[in-house]
VMD Tcl script that builds the backbone (N, CA, C; Angstrom):
set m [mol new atoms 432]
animate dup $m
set s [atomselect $m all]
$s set {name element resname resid chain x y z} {
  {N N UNK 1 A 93.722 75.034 138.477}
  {CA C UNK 1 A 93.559 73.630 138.807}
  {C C UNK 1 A 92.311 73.112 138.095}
  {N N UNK 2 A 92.186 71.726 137.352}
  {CA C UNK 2 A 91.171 71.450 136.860}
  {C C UNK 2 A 90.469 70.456 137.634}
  {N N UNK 3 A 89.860 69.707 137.358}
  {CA C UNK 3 A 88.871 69.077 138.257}
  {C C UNK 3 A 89.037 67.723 138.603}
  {N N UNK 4 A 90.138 67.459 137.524}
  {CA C UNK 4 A 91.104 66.082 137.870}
  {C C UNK 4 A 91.984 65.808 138.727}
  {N N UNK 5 A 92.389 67.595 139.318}
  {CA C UNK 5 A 93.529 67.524 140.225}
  {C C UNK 5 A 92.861 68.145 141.611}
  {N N UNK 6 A 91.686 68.379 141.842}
  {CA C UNK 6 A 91.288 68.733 142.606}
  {C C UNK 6 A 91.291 67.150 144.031}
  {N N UNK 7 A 91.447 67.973 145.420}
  {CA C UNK 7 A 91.292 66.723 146.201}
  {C C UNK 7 A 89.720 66.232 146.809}
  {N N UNK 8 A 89.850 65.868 146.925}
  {CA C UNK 8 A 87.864 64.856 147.119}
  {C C UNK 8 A 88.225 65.178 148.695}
  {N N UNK 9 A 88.818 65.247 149.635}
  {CA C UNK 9 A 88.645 65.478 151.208}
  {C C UNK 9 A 88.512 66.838 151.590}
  {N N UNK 10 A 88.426 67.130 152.826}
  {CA C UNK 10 A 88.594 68.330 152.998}
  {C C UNK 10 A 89.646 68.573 154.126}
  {N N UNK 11 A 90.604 69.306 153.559}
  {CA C UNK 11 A 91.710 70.153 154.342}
  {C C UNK 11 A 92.037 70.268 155.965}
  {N N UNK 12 A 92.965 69.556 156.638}
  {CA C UNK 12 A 92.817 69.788 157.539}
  {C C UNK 12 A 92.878 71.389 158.876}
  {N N UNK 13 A 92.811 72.453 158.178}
  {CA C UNK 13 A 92.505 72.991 158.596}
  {C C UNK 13 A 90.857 73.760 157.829}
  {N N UNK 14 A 89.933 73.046 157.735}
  {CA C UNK 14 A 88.643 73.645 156.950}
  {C C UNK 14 A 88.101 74.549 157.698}
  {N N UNK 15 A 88.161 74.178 159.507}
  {CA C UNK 15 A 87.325 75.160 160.291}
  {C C UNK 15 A 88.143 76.839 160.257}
  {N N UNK 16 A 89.527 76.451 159.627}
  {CA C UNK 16 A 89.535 77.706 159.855}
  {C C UNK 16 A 89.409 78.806 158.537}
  {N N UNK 17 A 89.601 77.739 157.328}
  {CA C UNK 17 A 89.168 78.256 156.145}
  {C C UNK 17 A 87.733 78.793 155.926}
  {N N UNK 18 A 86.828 78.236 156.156}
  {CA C UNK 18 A 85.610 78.513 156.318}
  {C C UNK 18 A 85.365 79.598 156.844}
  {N N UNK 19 A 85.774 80.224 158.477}
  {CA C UNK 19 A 85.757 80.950 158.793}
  {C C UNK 19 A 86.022 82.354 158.276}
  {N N UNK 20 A 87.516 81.888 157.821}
  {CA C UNK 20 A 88.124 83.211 157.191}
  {C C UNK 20 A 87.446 83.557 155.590}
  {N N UNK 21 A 86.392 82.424 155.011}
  {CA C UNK 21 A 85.885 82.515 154.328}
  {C C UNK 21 A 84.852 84.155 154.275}
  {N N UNK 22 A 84.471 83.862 155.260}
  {CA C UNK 22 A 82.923 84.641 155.660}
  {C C UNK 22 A 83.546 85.668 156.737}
  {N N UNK 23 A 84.902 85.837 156.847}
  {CA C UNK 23 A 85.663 87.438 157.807}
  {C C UNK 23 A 85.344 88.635 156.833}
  {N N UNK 24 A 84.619 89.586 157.362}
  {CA C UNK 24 A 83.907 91.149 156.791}
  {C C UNK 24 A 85.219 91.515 157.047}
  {N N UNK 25 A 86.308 91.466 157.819}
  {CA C UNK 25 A 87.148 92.825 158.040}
  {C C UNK 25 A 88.131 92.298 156.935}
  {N N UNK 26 A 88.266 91.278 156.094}
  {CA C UNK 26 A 89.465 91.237 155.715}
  {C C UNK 26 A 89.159 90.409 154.224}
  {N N UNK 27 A 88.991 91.599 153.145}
  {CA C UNK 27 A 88.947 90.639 151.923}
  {C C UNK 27 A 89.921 89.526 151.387}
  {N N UNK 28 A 91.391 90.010 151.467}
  {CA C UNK 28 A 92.271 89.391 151.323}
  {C C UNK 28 A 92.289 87.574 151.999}
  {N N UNK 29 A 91.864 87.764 153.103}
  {CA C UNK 29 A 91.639 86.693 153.991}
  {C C UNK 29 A 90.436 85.747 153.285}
  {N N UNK 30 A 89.363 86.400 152.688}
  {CA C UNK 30 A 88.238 85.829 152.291}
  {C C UNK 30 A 89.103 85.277 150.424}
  {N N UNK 31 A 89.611 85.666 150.162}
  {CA C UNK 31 A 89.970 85.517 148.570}
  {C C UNK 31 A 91.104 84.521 149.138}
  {N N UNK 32 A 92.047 84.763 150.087}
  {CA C UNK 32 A 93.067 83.183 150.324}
  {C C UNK 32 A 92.140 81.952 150.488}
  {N N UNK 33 A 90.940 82.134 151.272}
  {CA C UNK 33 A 90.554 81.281 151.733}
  {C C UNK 33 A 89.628 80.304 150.505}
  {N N UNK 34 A 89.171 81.014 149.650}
  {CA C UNK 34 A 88.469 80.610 148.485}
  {C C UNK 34 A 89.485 79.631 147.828}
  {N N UNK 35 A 90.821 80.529 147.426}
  {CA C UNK 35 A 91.971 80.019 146.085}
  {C C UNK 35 A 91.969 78.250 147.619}
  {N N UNK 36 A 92.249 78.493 148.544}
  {CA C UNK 36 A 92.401 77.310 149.311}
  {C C UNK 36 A 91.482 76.339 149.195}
  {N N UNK 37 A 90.620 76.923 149.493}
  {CA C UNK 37 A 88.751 75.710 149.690}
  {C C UNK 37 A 88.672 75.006 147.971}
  {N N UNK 38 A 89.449 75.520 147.177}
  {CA C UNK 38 A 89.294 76.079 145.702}
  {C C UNK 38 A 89.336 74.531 145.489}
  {N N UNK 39 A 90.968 74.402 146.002}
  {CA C UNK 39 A 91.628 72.862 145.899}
  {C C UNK 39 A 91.004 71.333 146.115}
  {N N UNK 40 A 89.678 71.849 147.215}
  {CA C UNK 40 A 89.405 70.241 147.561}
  {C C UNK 40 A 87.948 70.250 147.107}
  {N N UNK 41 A 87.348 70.006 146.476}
  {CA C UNK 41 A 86.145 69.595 145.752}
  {C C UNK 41 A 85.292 68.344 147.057}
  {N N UNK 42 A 84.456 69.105 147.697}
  {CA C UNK 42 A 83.695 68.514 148.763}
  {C C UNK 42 A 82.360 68.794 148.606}
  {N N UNK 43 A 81.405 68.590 148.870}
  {CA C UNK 43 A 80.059 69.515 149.220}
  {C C UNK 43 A 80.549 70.445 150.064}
  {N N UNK 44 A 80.834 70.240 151.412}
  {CA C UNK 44 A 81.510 71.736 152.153}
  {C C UNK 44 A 81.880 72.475 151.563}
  {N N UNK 45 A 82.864 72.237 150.838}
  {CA C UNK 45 A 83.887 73.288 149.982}
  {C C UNK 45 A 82.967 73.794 148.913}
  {N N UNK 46 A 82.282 73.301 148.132}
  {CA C UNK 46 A 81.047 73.733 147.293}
  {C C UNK 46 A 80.124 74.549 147.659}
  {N N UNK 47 A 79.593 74.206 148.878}
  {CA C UNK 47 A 78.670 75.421 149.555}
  {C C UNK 47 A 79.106 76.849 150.019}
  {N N UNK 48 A 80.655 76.689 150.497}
  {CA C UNK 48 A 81.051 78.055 151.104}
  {C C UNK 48 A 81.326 78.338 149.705}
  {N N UNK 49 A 81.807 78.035 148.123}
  {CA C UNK 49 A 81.962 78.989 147.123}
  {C C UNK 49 A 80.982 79.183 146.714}
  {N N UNK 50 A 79.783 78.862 146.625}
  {CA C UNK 50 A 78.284 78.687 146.022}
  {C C UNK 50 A 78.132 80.105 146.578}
  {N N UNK 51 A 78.177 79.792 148.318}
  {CA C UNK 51 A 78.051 81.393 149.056}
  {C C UNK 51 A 78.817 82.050 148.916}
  {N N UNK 52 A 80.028 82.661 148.528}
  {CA C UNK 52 A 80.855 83.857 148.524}
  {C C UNK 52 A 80.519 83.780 146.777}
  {N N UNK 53 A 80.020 83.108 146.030}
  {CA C UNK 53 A 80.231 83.668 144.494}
  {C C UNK 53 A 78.798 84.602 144.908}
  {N N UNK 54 A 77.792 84.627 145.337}
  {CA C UNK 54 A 76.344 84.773 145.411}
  {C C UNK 54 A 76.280 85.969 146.204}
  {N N UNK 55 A 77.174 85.982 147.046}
  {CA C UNK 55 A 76.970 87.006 148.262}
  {C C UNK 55 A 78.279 87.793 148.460}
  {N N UNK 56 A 79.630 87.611 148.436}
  {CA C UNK 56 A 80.110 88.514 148.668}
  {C C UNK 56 A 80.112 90.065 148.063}
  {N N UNK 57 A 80.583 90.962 148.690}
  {CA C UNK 57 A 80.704 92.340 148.102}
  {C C UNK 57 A 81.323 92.639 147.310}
  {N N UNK 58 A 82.004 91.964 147.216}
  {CA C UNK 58 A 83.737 92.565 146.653}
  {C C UNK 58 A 84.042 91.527 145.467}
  {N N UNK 59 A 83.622 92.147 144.035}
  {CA C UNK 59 A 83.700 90.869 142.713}
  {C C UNK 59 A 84.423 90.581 142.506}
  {N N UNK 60 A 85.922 90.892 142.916}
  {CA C UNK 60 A 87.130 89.847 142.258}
  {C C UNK 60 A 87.162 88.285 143.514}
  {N N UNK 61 A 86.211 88.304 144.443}
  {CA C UNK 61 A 86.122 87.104 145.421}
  {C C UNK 61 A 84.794 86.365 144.556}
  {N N UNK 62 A 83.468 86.981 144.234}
  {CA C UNK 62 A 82.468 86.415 143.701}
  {C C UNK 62 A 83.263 85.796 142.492}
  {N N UNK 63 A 83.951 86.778 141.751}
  {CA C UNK 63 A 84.577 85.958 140.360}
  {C C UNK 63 A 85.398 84.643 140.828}
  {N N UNK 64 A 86.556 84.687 141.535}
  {CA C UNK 64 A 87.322 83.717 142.365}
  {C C UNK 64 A 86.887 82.472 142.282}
  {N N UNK 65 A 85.599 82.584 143.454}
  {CA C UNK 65 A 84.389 81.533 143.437}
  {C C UNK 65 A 83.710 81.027 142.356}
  {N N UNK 66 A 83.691 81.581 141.529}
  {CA C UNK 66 A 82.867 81.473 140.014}
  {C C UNK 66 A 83.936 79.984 139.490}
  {N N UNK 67 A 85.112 80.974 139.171}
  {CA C UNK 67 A 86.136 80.389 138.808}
  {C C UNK 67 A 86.479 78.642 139.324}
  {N N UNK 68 A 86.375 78.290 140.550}
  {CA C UNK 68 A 86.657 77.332 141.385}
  {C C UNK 68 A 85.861 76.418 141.283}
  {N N UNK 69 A 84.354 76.911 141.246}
  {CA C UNK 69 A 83.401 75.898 140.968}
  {C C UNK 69 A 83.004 75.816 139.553}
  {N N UNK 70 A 83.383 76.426 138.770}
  {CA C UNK 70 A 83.654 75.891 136.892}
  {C C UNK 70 A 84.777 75.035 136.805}
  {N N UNK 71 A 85.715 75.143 137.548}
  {CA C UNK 71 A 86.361 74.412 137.732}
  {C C UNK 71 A 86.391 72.649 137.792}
  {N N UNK 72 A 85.664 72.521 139.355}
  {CA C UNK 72 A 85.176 71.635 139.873}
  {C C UNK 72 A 84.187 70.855 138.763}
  {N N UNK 73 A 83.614 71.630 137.559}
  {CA C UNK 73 A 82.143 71.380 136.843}
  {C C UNK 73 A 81.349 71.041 137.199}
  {N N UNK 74 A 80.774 72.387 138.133}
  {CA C UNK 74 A 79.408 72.710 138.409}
  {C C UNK 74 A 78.966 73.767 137.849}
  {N N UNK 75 A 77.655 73.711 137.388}
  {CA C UNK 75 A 77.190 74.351 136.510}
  {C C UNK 75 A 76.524 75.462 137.265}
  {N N UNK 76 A 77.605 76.728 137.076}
  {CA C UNK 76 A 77.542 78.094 137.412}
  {C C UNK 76 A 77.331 78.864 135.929}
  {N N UNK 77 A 76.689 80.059 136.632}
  {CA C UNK 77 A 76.633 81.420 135.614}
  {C C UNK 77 A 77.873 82.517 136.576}
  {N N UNK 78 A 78.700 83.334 135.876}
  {CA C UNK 78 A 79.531 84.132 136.588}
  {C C UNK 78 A 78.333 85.233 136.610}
  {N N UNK 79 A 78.586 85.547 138.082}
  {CA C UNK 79 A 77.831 86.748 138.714}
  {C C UNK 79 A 77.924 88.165 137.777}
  {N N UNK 80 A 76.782 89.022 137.926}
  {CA C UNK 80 A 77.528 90.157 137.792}
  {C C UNK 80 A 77.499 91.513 138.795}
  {N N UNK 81 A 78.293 92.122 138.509}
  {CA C UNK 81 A 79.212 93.134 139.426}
  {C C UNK 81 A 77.583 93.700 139.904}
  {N N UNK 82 A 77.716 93.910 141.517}
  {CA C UNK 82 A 77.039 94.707 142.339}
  {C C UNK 82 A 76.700 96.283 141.264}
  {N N UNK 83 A 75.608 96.562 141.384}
  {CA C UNK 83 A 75.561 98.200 140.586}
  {C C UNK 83 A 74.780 98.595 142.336}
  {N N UNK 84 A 75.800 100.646 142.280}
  {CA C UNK 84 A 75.508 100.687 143.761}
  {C C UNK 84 A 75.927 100.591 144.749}
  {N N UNK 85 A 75.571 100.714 145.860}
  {CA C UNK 85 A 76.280 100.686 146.789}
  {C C UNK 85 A 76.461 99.337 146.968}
  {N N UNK 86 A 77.866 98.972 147.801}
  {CA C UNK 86 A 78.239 97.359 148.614}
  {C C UNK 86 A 77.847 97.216 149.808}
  {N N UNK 87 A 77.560 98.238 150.566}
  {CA C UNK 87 A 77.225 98.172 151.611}
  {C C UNK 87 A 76.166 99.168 151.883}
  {N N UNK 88 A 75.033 98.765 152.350}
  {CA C UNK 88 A 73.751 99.283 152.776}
  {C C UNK 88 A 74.296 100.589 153.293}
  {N N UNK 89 A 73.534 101.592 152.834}
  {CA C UNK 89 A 73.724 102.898 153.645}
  {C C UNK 89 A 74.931 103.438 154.213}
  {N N UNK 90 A 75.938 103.380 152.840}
  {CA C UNK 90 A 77.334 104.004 153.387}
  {C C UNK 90 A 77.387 104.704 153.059}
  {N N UNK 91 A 76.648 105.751 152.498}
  {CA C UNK 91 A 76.716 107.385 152.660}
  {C C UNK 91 A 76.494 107.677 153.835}
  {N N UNK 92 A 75.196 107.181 154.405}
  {CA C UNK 92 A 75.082 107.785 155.910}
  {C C UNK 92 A 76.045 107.403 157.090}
  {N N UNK 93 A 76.561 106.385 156.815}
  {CA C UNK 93 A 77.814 106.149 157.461}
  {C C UNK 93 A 78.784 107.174 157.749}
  {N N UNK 94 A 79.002 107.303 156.232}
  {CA C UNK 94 A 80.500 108.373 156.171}
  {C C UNK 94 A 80.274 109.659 156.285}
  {N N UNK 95 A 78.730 109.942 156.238}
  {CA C UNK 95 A 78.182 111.242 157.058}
  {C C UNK 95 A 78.218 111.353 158.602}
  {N N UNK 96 A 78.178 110.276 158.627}
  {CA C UNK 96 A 78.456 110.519 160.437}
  {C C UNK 96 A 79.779 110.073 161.040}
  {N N UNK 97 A 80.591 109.724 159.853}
  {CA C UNK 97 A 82.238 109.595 160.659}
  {C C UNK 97 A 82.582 110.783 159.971}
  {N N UNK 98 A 82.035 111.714 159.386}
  {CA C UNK 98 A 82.765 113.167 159.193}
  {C C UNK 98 A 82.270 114.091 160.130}
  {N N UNK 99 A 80.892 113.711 160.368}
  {CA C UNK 99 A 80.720 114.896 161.277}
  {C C UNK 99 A 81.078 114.343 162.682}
  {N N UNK 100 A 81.425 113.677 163.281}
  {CA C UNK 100 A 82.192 112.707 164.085}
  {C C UNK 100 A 83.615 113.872 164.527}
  {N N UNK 101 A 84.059 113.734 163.468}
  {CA C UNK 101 A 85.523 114.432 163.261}
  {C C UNK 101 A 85.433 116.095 163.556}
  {N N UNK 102 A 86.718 117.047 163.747}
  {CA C UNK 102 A 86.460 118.390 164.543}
  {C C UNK 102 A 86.558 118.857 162.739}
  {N N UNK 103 A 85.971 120.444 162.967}
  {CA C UNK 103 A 86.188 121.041 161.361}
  {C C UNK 103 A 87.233 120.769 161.230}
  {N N UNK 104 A 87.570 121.330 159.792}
  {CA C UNK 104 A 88.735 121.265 159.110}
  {C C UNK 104 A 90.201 119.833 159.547}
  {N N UNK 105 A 89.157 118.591 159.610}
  {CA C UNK 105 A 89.833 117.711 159.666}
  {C C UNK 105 A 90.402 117.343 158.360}
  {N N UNK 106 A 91.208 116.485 158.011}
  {CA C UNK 106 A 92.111 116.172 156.913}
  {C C UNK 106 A 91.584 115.035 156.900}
  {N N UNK 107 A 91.790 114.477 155.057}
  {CA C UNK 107 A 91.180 113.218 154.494}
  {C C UNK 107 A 91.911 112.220 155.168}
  {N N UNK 108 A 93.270 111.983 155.273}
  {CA C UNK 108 A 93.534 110.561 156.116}
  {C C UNK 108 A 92.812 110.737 157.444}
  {N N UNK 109 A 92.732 111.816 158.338}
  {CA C UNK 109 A 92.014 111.244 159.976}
  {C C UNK 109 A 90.885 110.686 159.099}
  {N N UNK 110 A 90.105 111.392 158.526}
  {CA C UNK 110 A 88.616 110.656 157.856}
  {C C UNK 110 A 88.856 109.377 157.738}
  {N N UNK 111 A 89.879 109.033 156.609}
  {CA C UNK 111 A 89.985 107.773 156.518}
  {C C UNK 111 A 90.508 106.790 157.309}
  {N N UNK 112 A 91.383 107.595 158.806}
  {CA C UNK 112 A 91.707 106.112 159.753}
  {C C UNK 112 A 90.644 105.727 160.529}
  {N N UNK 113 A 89.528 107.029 161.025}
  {CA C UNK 113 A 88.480 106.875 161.543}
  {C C UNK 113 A 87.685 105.687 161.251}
  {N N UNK 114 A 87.142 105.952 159.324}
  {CA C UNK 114 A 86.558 105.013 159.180}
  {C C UNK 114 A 87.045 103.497 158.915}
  {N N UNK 115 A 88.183 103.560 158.785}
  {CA C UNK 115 A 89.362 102.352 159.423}
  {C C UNK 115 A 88.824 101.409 160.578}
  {N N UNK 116 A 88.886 102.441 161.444}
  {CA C UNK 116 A 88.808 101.952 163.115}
  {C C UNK 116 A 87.791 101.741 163.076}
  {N N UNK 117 A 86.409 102.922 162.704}
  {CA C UNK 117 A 85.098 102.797 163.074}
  {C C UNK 117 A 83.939 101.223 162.341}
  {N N UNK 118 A 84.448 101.513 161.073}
  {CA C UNK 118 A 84.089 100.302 160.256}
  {C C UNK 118 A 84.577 100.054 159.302}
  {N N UNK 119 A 85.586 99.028 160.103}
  {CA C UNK 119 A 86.433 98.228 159.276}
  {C C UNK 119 A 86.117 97.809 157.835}
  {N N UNK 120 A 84.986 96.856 158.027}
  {CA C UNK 120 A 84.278 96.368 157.144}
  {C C UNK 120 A 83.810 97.361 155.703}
  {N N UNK 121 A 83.359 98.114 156.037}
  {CA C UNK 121 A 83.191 98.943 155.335}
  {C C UNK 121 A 84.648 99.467 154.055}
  {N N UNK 122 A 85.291 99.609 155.291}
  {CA C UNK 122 A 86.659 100.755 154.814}
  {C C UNK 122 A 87.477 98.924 154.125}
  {N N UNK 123 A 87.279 97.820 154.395}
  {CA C UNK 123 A 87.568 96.961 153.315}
  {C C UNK 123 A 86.532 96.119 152.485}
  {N N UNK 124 A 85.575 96.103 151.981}
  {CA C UNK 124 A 84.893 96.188 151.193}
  {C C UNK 124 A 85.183 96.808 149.706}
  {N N UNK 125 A 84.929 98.315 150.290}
  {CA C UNK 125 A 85.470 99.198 149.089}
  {C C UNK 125 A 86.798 98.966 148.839}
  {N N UNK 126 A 88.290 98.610 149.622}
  {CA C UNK 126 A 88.846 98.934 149.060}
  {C C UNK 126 A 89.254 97.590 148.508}
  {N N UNK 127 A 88.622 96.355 148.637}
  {CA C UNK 127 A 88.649 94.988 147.986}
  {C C UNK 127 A 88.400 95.404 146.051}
  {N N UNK 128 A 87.096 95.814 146.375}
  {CA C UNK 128 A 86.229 96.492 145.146}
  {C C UNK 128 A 87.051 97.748 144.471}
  {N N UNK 129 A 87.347 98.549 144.757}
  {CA C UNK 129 A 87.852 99.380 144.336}
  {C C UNK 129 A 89.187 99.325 144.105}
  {N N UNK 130 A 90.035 98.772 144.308}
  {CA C UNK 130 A 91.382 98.249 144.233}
  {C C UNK 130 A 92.323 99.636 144.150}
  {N N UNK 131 A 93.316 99.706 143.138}
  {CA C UNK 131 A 94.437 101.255 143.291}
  {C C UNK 131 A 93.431 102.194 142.935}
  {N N UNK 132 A 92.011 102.367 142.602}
  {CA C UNK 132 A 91.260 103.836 142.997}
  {C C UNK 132 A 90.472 104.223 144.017}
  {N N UNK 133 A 90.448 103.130 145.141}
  {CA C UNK 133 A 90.251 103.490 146.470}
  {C C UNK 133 A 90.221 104.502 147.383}
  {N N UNK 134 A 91.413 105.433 147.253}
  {CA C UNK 134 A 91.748 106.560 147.640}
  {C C UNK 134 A 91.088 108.005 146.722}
  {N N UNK 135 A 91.128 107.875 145.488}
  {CA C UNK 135 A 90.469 109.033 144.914}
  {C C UNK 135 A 89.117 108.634 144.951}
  {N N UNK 136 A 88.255 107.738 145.056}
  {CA C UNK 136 A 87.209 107.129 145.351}
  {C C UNK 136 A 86.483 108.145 146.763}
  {N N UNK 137 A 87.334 107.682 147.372}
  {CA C UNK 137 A 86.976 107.553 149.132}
  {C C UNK 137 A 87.178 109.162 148.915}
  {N N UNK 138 A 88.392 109.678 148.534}
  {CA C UNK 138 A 88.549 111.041 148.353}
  {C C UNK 138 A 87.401 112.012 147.905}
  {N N UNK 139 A 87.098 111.348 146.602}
  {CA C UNK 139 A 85.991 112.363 146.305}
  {C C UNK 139 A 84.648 112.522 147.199}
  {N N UNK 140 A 84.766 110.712 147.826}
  {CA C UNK 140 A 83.109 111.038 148.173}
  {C C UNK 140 A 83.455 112.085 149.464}
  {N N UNK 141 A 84.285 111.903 150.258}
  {CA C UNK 141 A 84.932 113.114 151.666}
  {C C UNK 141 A 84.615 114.183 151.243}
  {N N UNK 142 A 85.351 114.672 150.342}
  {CA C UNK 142 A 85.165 116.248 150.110}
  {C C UNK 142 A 83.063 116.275 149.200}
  {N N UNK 143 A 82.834 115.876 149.035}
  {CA C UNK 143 A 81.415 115.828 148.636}
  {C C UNK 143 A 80.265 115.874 149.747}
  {N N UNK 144 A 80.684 114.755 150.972}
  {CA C UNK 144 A 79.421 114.596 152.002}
  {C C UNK 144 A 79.624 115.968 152.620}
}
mol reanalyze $m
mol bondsrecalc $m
mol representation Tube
mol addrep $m
């Protein structure tokens, strides 16, 4: 969409776009909500992409945002990719949802654990990491 076809109001459902803007458990939810907010060229709508290009974890949502407000023509730089961890101290995390677990547990309990235990986490990476998620998550399991 270019910036001619963009709408000048904002959406009647914004409170809930917004919201789902800034939801940790659910990247997918945060990237609909962007391509949505994408459409109406507001200050509102400008500030929540300003914030998810700047701050989210997961760069195909920061890019998204990038995208939306070049769009709009505001004068953005595209981010670049997090180097590092996405989330503060998720080794020690996944050190303590393994030792959490009885010996000789298997990589999926690991991984529904940290499912259940932190969500956020367990979608983050796999926003970021996309189809290598699993050998990802895999290697670091058998490593901690």
């Amino acid at each position: 969409m270019n910036n001619k076809e963009a709408k000048i109001e904002l959406p009647e459902n914004y409170d809930e776009l917004k919201r789902a803007a800034s939801r940790t458990s659910s990247w997918r939810d945060r990237l609909d909500a962007i391509d949505e907010l994408g459409q109406w060229k507001s200050s509102q709508t400008i500030e929540i992409l300003k914030n998810r290009m700047s701050n989210d974890p997961v760069y195909k949502i920061r890019k998204a945002a990038f995208h939306r407000l070049q769009a709009f023509g505001e004068n953005v730089q595209l981010p670049p990719q997090i180097k590092g961890d996405l989330v503060k101290g998720v080794t020690k995390i996944l050190v303590r949802i393994k030792k959490s677990l009885p010996e000789g547990h298997t990589y999926e309990e690991f991984k529904e654990k940290l499912k259940k235990m932190r969500v956020d986490v367990y979608d983050t990476y796999e926003g970021d990491k996309g189809a290598d998620f699993d050998n990802w998550l895999k290697t670091l399991w058998l490593g901690l």
